[in-house]
C-alpha positions in Angstrom: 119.6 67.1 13.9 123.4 65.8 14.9 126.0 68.0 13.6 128.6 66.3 11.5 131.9 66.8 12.8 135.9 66.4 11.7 138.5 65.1 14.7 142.1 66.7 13.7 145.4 65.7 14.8 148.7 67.3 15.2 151.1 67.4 12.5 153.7 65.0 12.2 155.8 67.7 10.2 155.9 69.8 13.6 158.0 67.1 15.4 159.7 64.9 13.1 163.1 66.9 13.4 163.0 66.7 17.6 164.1 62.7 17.3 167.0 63.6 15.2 168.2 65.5 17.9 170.2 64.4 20.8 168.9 63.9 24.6 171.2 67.1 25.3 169.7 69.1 23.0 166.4 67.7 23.8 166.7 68.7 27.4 167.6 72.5 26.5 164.3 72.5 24.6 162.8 70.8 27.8 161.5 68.1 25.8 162.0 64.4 27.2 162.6 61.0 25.4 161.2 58.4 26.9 160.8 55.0 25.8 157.1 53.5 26.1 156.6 51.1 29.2 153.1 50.5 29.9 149.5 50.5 27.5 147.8 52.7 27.4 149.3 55.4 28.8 151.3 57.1 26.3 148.7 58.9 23.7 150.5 60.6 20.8 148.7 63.1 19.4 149.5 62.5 15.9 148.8 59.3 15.3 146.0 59.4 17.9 146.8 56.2 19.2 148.5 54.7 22.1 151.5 54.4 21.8 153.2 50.0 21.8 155.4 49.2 24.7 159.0 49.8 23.5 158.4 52.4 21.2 160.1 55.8 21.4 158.7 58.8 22.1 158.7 62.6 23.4 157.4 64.6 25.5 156.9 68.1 24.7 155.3 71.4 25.7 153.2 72.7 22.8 150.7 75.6 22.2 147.4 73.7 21.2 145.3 76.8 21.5 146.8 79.8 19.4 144.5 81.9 19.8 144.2 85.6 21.2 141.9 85.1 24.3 142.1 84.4 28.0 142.0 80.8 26.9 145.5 80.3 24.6 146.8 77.6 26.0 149.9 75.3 25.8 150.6 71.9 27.6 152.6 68.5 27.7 152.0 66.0 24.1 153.6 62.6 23.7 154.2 61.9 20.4 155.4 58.4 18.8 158.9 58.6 16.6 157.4 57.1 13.7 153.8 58.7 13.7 152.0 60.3 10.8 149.4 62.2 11.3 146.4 60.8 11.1 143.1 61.2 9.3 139.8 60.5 10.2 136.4 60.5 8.3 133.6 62.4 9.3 131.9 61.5 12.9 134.8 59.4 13.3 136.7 59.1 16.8 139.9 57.6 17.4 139.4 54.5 19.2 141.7 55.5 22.2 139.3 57.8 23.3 136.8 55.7 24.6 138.8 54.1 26.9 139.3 57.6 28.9 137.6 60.3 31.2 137.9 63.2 29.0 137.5 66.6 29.7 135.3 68.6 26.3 135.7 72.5 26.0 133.7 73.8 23.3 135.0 77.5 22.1 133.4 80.1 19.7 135.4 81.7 16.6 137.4 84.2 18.7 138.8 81.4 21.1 136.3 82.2 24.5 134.8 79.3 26.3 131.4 79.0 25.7 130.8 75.0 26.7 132.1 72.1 28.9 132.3 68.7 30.3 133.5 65.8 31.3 132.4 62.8 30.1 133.4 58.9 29.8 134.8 58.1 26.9 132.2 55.4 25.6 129.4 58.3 25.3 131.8 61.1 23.6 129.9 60.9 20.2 126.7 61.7 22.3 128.6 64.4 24.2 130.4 66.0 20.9 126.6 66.8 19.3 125.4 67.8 22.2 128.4 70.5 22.8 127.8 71.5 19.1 123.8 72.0 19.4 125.0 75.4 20.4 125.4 77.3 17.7 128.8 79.6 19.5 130.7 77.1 19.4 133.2 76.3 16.4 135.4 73.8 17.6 135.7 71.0 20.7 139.1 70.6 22.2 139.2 66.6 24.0 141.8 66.8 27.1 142.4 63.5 29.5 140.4 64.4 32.1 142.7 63.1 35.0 146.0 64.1 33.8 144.6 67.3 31.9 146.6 66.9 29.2 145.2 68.0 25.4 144.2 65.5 22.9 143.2 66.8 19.7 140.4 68.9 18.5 137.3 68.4 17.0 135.8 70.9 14.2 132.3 71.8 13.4 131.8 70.4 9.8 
């Protein structure tokens, strides 16, 4: 039997303030604003979209995995100006991730590594249940498998 399964994004409440600041100030945060200039390309990780040529966004280092194990982890996010977070049903995937090769880690409660793999986007779904038929793992963290960069993470129900 599949296991059901919630996709969460970032907060838009943890960024928000960033694009009221100024590129000076941005820079001494090493974050970047950058304006969007191809699609896809730039996947904000609130929204969980791509972001639309023209738009604004940044580029930040953020800690994605918080956890106390070999594994914490922090890494480069885009994230759109005017993005809310968004809000999935159960067993639903945003739709920009089946245009990518994406990198799955699947981690127990205490933050270890206990699955991987990279798959094509078009057969995630198949890829999420099969990660979750082990019972160790609690959550799924989705990464672009070329650039490596984090995309959002994916909870046991």
């Amino acid at each position: 039997m599949a296991t059901n399964f919630w996709v969460r994004a970032l907060q838009d409440s943890e960024f928000t303030h960033l694009f009221n600041l100024d590129n000076a100030a941005l820079e001494k945060m090493d974050v970047a604003r950058m304006l969007v200039d191809k699609k896809p390309g730039f996947p904000c990780r609130v929204s969980l979209a791509d972001a639309e040529i023209g738009e604004e966004v940044i580029l930040v280092s953020y800690k994605y995995h918080n956890t106390h194990s070999p594994y914490m982890a922090k890494g480069p996010v885009f994230v759109r100006k005017k993005a809310k977070t968004a809000e999935f049903e159960m067993n639903e995937l945003p739709v920009m991730l089946y245009q990518r090769l994406l990198s799955l880690r699947g981690y127990d409660k205490n933050g270890m590594m206990n699955e991987a793999a990279v798959v094509e986007g078009s057969v995630l779904r198949e890829q999420l249940h099969k990660i979750f038929e082990n019972p160790a793992v609690s959550y799924i963290h989705i990464h672009n498998a070329k650039p490596g960069c984090y995309n959002c993470v994916v909870e046991r129900c």
